[in-house]
MARLUM-387751 format. One record per residue: residue number from 1; residue in three letters; chain; x, y, z negated of N, C-alpha, C, CB in turn. Coordinates in nm, 3 decimals. Glycine has a CB too. Example, Ala and Ser with C-alpha at 12.3 -4.5 7.8 and 13.67 -1.06 7.14 Angstrom:
2
<lumlo 1,ALA,A,<1.319,-0.569,-0.780>,<1.230,-0.450,-0.780>,<1.320,-0.330,-0.780>,<1.131,-0.447,-0.905>>
<lumlo 2,SER,A,<1.285,-0.225,-0.708>,<1.367,-0.106,-0.714>,<1.290,0.003,-0.787>,<1.408,-0.060,-0.572>>
END
This chain:
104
<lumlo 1,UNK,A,<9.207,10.129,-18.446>,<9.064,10.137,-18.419>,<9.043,10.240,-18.310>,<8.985,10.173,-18.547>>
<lumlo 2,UNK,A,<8.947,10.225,-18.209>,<8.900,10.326,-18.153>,<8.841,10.422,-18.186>,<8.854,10.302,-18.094>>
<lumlo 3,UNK,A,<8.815,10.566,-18.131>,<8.761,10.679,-18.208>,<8.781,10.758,-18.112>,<8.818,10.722,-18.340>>
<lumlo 4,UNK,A,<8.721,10.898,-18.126>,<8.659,10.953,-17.938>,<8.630,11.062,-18.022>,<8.493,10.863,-17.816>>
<lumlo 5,UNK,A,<8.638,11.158,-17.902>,<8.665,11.357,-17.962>,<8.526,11.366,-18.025>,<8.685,11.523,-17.801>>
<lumlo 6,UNK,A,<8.479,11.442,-18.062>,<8.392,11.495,-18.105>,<8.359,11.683,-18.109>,<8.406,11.430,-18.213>>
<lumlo 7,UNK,A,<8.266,11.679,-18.040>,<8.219,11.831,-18.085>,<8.080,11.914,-18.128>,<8.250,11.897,-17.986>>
<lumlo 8,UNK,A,<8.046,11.974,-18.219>,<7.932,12.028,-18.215>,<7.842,12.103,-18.103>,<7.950,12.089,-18.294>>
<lumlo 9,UNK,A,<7.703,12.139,-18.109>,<7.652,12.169,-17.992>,<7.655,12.275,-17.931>,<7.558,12.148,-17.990>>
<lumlo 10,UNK,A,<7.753,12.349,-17.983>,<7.749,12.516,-17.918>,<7.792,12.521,-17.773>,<7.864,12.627,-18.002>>
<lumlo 11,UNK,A,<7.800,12.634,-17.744>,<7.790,12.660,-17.584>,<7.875,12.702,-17.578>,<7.700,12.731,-17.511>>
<lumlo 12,UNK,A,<7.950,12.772,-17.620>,<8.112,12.800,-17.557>,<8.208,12.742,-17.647>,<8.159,12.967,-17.543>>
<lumlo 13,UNK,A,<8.319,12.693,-17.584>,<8.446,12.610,-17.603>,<8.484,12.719,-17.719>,<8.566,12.586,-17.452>>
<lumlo 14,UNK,A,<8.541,12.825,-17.728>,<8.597,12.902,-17.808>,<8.517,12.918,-17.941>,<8.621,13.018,-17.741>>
<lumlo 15,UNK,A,<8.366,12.868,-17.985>,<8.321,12.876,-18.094>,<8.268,12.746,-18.154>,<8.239,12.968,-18.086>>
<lumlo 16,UNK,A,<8.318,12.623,-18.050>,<8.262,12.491,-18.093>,<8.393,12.437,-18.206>,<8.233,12.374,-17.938>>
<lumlo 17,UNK,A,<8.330,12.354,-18.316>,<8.447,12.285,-18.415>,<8.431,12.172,-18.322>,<8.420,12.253,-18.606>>
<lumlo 18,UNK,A,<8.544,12.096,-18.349>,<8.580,11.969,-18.273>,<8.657,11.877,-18.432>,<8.715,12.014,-18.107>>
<lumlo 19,UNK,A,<8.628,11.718,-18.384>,<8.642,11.695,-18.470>,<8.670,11.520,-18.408>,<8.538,11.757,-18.563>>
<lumlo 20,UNK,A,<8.711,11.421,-18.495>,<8.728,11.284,-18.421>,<8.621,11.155,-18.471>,<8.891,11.235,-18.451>>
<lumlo 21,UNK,A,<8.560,11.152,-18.398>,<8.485,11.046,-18.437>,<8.483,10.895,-18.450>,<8.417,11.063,-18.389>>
<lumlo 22,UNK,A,<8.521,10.833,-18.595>,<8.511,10.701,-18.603>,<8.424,10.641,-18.561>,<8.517,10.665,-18.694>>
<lumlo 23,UNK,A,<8.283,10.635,-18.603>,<8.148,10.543,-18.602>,<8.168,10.484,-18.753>,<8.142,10.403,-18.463>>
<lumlo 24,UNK,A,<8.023,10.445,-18.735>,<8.019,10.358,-18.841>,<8.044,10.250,-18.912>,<7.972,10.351,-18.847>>
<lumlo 25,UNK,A,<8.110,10.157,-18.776>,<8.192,10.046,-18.817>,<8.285,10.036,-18.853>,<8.209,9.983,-18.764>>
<lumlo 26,UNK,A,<8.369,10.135,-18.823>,<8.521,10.187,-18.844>,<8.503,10.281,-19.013>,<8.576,10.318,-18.676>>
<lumlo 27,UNK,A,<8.460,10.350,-19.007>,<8.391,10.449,-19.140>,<8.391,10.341,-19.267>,<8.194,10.514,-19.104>>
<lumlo 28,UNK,A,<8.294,10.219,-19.211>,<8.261,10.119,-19.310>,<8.418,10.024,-19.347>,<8.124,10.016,-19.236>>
<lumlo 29,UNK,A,<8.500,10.000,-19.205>,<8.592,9.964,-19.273>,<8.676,9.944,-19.294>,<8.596,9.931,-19.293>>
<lumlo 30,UNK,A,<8.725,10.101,-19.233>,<8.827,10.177,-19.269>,<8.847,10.302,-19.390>,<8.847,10.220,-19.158>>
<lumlo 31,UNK,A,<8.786,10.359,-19.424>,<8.747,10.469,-19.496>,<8.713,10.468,-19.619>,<8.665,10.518,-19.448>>
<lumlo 32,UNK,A,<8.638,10.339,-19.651>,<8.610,10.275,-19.781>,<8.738,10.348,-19.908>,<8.628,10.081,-19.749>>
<lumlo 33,UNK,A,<8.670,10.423,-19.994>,<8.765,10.475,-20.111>,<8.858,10.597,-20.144>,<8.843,10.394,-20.121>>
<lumlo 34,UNK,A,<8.824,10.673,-20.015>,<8.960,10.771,-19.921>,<8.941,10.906,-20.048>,<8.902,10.844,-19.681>>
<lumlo 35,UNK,A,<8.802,10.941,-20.089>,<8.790,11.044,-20.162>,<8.762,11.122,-20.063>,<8.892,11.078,-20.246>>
<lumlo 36,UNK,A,<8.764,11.265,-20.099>,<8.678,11.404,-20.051>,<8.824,11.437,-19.975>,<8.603,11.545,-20.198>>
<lumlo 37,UNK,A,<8.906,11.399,-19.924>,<9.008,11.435,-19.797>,<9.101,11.286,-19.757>,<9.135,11.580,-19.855>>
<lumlo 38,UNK,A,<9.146,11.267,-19.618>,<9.242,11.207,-19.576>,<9.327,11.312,-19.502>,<9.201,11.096,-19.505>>
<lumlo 39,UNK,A,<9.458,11.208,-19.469>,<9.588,11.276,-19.405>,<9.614,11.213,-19.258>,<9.730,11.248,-19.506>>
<lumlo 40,UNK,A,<9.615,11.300,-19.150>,<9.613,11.233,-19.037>,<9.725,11.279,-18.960>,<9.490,11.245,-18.970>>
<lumlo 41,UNK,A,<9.839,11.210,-18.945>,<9.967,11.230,-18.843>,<9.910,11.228,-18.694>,<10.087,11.097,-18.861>>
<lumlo 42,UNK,A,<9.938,11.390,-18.665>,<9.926,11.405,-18.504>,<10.062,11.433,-18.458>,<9.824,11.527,-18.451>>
<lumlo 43,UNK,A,<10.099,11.374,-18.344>,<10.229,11.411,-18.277>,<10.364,11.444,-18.400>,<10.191,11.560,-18.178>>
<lumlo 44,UNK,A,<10.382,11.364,-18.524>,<10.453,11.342,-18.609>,<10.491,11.445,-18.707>,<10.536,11.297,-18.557>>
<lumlo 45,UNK,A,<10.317,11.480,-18.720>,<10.306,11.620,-18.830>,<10.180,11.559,-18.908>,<10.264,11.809,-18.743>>
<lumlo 46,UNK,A,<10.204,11.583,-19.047>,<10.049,11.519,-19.098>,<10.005,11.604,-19.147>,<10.028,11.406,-19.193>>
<lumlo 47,UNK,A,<9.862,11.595,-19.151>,<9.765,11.708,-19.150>,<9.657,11.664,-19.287>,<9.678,11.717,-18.979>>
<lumlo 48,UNK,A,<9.599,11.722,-19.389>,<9.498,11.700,-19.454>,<9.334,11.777,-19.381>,<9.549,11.751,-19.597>>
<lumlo 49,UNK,A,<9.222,11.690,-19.396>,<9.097,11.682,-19.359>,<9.043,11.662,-19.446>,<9.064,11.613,-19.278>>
<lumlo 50,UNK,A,<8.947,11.736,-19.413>,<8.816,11.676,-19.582>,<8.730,11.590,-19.515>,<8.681,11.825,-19.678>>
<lumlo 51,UNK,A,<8.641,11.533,-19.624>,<8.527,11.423,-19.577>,<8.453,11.478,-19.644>,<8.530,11.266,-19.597>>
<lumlo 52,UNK,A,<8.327,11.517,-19.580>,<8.250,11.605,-19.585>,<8.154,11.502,-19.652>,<8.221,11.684,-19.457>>
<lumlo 53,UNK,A,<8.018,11.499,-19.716>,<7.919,11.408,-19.793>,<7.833,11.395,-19.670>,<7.838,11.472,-19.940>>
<lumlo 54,UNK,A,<7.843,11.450,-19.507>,<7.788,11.419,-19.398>,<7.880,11.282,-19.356>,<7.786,11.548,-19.299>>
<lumlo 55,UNK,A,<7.992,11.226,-19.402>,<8.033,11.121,-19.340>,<8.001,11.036,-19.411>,<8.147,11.112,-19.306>>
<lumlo 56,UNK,A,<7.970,11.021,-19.496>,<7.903,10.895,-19.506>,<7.710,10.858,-19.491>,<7.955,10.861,-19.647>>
<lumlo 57,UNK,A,<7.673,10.967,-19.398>,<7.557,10.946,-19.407>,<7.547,10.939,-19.258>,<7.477,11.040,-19.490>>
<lumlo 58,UNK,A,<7.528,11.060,-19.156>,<7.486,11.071,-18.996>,<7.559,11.109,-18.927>,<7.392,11.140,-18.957>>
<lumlo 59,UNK,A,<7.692,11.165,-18.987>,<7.786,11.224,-18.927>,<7.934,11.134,-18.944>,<7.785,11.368,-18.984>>
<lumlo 60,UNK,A,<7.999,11.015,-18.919>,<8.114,10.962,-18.908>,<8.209,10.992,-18.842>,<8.106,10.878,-18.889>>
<lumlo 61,UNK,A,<8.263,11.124,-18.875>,<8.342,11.197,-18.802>,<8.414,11.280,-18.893>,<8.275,11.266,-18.704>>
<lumlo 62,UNK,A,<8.554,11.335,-18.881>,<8.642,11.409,-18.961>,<8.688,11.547,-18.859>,<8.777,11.301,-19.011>>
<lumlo 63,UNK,A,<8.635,11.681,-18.922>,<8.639,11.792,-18.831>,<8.740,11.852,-18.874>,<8.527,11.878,-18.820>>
<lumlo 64,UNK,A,<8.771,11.947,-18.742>,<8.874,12.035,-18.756>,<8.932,12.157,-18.913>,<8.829,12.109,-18.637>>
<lumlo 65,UNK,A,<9.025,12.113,-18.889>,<9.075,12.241,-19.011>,<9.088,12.371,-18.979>,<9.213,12.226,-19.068>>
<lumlo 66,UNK,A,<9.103,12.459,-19.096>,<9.097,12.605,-19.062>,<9.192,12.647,-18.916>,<9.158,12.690,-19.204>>
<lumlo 67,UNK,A,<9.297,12.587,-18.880>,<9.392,12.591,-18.771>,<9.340,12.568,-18.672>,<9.491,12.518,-18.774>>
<lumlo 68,UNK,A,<9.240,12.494,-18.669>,<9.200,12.439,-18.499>,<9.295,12.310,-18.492>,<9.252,12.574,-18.345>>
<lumlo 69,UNK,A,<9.364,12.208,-18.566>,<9.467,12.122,-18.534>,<9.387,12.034,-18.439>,<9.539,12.049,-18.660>>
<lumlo 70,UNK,A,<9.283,12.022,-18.426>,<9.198,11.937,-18.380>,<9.191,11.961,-18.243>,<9.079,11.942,-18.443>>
<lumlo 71,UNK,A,<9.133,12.072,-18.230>,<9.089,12.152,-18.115>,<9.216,12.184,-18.005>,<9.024,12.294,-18.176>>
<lumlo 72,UNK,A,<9.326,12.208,-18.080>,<9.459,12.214,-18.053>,<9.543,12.143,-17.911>,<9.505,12.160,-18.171>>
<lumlo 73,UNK,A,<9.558,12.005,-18.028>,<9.538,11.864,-17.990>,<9.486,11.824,-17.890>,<9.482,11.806,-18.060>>
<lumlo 74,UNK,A,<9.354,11.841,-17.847>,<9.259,11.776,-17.776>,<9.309,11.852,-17.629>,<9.090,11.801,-17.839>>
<lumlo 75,UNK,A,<9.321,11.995,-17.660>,<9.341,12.099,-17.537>,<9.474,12.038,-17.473>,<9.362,12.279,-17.590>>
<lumlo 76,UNK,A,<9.620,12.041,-17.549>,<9.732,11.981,-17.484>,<9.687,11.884,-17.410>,<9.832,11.934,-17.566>>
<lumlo 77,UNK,A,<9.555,11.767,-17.447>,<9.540,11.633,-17.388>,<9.433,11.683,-17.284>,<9.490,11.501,-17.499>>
<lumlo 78,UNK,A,<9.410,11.827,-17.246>,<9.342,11.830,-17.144>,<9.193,11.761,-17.183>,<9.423,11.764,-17.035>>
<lumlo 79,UNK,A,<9.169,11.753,-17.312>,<9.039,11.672,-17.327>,<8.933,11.779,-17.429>,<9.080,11.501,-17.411>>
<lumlo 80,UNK,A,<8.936,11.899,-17.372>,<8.790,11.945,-17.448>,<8.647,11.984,-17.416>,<8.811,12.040,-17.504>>
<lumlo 81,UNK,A,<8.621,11.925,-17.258>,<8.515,11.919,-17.231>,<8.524,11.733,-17.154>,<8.476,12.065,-17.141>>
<lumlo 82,UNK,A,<8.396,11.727,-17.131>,<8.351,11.598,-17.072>,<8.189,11.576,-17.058>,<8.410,11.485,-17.164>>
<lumlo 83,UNK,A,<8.144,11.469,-16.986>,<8.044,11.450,-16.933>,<7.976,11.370,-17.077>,<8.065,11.377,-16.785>>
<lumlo 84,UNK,A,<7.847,11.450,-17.099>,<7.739,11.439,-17.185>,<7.747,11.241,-17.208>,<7.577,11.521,-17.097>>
<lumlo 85,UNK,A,<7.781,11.195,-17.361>,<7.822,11.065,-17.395>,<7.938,10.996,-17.335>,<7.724,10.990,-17.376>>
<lumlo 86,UNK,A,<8.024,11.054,-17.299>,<8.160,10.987,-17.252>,<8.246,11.083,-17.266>,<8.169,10.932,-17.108>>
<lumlo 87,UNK,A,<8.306,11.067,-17.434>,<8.380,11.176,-17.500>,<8.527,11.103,-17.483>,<8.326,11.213,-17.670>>
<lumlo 88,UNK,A,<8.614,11.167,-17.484>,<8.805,11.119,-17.465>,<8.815,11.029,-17.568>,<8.947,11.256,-17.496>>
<lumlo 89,UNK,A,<8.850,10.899,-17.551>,<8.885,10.833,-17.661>,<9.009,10.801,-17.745>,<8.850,10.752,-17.638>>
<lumlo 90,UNK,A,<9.048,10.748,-17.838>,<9.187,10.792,-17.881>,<9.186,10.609,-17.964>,<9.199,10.983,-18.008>>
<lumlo 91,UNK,A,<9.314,10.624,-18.012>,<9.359,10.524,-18.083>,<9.386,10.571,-18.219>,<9.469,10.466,-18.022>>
<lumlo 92,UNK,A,<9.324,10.549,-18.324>,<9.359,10.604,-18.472>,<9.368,10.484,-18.568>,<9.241,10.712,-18.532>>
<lumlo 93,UNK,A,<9.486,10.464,-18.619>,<9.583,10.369,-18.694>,<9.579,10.355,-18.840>,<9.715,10.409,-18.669>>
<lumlo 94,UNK,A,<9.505,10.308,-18.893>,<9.529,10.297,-19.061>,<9.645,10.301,-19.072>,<9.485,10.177,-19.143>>
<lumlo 95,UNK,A,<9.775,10.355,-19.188>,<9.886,10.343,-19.167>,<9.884,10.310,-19.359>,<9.968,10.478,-19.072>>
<lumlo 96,UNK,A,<9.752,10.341,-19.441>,<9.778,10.344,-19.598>,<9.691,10.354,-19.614>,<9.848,10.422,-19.677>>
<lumlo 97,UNK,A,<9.632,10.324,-19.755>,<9.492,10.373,-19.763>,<9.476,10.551,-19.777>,<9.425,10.293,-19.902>>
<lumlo 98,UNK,A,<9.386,10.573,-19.697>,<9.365,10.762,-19.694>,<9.485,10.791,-19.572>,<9.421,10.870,-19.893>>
<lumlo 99,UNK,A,<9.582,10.729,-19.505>,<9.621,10.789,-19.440>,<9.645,10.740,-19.276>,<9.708,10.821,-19.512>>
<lumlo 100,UNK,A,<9.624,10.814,-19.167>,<9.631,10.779,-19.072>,<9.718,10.809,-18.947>,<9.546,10.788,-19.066>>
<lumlo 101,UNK,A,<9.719,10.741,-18.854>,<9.812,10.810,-18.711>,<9.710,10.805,-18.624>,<9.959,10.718,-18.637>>
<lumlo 102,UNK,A,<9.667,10.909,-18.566>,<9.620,10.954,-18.433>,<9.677,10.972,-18.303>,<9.582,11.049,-18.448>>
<lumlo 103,UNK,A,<9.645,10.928,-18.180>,<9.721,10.876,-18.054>,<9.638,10.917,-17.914>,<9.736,10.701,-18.065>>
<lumlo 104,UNK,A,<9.667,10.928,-17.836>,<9.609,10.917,-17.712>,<9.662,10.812,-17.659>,<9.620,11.023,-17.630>>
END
């Protein structure tokens, strides 16, 4: 499925959470059953995320962990800023139910 960075609205890079955004089509049907965390393999390390009670309502998106793995990530890919609605998009892989692979 497709899925694209995500970040909150703060003004400097060093205090924004970043996070990956499904949508709602993907959310609806992919995500279906996952519980209050999934596991997401970045660069062949898997990581646990919570699902916050904002994803299933306005927010379809899974944010960064206490580490920054997110934020991390995005920086190696050279992708943590961009032009206002045209966020870096990624490839993220059902691989089980609750668990995923994340890609550039």
């Amino acid at each position: 499925m497709q899925a694209s960075a995500w970040k909150n609205t703060g003004s400097k890079i060093e205090g924004q959470t970043y996070g990956i955004r499904v949508g709602f089509p993907n959310r609806d049907e992919h995500f279906k059953g996952v519980g209050s965390s999934i596991r997401v393999e970045i660069e062949g390390t898997e990581y646990t995320f919570e699902i916050t009670g904002g994803f299933w309502n306005k927010c379809p998106e899974f944010r960064d962990d206490a580490a920054g793995t997110i934020r991390k990530w995005l920086e190696r890919h050279h992708s943590l800023t961009w032009d206002k609605g045209q966020p870096p998009r990624f490839e993220l892989t059902r691989v089980a139910q609750g668990r995923y692979r994340l890609e550039s």
